[in-house]
C-alpha positions as CSV (number, residue, x, y, z in Angstrom):
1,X,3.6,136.8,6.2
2,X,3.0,139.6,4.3
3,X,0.1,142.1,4.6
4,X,-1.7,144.7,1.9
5,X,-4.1,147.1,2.7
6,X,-7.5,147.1,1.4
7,X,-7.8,150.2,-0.6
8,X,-11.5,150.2,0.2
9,X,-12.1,149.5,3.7
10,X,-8.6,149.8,5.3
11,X,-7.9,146.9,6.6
12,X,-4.9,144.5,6.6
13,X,-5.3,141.5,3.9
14,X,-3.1,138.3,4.2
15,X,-1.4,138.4,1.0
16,X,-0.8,134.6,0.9
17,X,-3.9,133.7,1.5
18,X,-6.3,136.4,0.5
19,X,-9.0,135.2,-2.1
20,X,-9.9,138.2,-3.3
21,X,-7.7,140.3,-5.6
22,X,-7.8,142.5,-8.9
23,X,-5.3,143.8,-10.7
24,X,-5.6,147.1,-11.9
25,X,-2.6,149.1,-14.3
26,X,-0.5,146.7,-13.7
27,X,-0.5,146.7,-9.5
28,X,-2.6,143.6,-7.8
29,X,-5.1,144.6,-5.1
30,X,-5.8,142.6,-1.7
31,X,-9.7,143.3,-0.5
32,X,-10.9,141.4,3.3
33,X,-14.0,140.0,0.9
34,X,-16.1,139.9,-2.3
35,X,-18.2,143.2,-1.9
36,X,-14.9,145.2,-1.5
37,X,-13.0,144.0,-4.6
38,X,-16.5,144.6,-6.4
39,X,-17.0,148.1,-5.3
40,X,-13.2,149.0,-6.1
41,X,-13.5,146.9,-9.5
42,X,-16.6,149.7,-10.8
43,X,-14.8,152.5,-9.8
44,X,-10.6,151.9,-8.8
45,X,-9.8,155.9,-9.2
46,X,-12.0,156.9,-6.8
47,X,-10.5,154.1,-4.1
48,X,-6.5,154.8,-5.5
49,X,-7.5,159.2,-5.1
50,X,-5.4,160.4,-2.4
51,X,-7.9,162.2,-1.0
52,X,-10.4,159.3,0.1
53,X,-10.2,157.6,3.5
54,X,-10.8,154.3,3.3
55,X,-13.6,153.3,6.5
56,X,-15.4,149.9,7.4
């Protein structure tokens, strides 16, 4: 089993089974739902910034 991150919320995303992904430069994103990969898909900088905190 492998796990990702969601950059958005923070939390752990099945990678083998996850449904909801986007690939940005090049790297695929794992998101727990739909309104998470949305909101990273309008704005992925401010999600990939090392300064924001991801929260639920």
């Amino acid at each position: 089993m492998s796990i990702a991150i969601d950059p958005v919320c923070g939390m752990e995303v099945e990678t083998t089974i996850a449904q909801n992904t986007f690939e940005y430069e090049g790297t695929v994103y794992y998101f727990c739902g739909k309104g998470c990969r949305l909101e990273f898909e309008e704005d992925p900088q401010h999600y990939l910034d090392p300064g924001y905190e991801p929260s639920m």
